[in-house]
One Martini backbone bead per residue (centre of mass of N, CA, C, O) as a GRO file, in nm:
protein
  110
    1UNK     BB    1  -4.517   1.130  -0.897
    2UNK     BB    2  -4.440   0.922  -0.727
    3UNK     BB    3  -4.247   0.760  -0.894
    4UNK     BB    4  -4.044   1.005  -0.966
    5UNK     BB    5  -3.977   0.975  -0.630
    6UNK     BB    6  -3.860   0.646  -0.626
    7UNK     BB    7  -3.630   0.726  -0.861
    8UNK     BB    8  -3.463   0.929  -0.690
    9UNK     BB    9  -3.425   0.738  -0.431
   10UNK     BB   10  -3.286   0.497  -0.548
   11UNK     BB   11  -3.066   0.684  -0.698
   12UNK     BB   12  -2.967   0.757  -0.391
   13UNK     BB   13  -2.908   0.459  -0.290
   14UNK     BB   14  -2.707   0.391  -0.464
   15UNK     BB   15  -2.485   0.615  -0.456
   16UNK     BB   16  -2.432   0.581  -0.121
   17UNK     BB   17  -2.330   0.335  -0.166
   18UNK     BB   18  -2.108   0.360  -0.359
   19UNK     BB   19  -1.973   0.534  -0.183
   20UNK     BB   20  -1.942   0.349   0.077
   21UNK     BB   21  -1.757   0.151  -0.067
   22UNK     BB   22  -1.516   0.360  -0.179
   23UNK     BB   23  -1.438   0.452   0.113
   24UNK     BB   24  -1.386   0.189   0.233
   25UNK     BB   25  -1.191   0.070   0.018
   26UNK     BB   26  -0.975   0.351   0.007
   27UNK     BB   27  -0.823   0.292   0.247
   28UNK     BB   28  -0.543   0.390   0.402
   29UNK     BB   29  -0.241   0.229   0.542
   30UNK     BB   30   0.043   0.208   0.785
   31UNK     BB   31   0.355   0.004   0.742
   32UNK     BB   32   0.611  -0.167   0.828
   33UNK     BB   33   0.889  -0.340   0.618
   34UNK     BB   34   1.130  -0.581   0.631
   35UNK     BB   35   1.385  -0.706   0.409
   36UNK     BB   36   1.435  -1.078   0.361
   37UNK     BB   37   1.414  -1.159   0.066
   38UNK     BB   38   1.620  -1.285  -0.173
   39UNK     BB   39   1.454  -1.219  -0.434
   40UNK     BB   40   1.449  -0.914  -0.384
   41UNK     BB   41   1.762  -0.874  -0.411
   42UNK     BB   42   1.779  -0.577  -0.658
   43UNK     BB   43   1.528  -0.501  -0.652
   44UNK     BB   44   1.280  -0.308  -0.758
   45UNK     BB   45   0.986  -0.132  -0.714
   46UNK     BB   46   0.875  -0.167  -0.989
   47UNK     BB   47   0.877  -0.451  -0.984
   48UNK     BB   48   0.797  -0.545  -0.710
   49UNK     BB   49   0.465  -0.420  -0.826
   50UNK     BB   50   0.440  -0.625  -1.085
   51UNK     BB   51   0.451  -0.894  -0.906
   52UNK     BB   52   0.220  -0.834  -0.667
   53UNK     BB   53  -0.043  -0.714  -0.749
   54UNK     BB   54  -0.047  -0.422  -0.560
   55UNK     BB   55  -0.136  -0.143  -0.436
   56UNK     BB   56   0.134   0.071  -0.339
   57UNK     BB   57   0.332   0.307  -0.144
   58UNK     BB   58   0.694   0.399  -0.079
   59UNK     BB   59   0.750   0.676   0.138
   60UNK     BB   60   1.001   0.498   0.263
   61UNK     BB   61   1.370   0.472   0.320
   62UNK     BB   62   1.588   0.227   0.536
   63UNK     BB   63   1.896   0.171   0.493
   64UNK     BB   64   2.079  -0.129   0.631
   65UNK     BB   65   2.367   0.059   0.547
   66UNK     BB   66   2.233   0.320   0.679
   67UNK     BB   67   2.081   0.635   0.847
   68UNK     BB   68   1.897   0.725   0.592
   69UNK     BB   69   1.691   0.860   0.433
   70UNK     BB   70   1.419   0.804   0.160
   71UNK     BB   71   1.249   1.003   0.024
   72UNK     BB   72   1.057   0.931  -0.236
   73UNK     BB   73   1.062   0.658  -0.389
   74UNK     BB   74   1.140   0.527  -0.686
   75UNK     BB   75   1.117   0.257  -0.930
   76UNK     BB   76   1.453   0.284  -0.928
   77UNK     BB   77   1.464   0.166  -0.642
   78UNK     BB   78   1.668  -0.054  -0.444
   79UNK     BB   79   1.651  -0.364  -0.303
   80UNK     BB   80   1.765  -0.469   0.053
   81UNK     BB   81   1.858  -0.677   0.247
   82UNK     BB   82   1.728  -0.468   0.585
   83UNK     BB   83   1.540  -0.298   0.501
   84UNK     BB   84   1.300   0.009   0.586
   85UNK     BB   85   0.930   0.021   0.515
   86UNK     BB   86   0.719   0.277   0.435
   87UNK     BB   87   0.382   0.174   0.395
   88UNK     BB   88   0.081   0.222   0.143
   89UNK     BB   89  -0.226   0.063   0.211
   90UNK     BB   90  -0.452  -0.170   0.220
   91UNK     BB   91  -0.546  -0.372   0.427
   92UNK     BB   92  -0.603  -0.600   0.230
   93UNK     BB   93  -0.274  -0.578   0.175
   94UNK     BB   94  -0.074  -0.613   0.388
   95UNK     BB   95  -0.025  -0.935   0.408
   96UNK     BB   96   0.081  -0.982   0.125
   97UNK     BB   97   0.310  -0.768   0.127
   98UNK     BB   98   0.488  -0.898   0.365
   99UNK     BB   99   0.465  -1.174   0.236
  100UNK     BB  100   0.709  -1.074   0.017
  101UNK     BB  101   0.934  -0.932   0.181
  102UNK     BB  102   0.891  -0.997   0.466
  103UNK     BB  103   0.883  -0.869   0.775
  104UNK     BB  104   0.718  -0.685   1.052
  105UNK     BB  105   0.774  -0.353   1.164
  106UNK     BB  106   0.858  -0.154   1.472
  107UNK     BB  107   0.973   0.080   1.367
  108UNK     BB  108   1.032   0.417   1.424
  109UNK     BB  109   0.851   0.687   1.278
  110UNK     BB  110   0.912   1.063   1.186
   0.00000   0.00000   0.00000
């Protein structure tokens, strides 16, 4: 019986820790970033997705040339320098992201 009890607690102890890896590991945060290379002009969010392979969703945007924001923008929504983007990611992504982009934006949003 001891046995048996040391195989439950075992397994609730592997249980607990990958439950705490993957909720440390799944946080994301948001962060603003300003469209700054050249590379980018005129390039949709889905290759700029499939270009940088780190997952990141693109909750808003405040287009260069408009004062309009673009709620949920989709994967054919076109990226402009000086575009101002306000993205989702993990933090351990979010360096990767901003160097890929442009530079970090301090625009305040709503």
């Amino acid at each position: 019986m001891t046995t048996s009890w040391l195989i439950v607690l075992g397994e609730f102890a592997v249980f607990f820790t990958c439950a705490y890896w993957y909720l440390h590991r799944s946080r994301e945060c948001s962060f603003a970033v300003r469209v700054e290379r050249d590379s980018i002009e005129g390039m949709t969010l889905g290759k700029v997705g499939e270009l940088i392979r780190r997952h990141f969703t693109v909750s808003e945007i405040l287009a260069a040339d408009s004062a309009k924001n673009v709620m949920n923008p989709a994967d054919s929504t076109v990226l402009h320098q000086g575009d101002h983007l306000l993205i989702k990611a993990r933090p351990e992504d979010r360096e990767a992201i901003i160097a890929f982009l442009g530079q970090p934006d301090n625009m305040q949003w709503i």
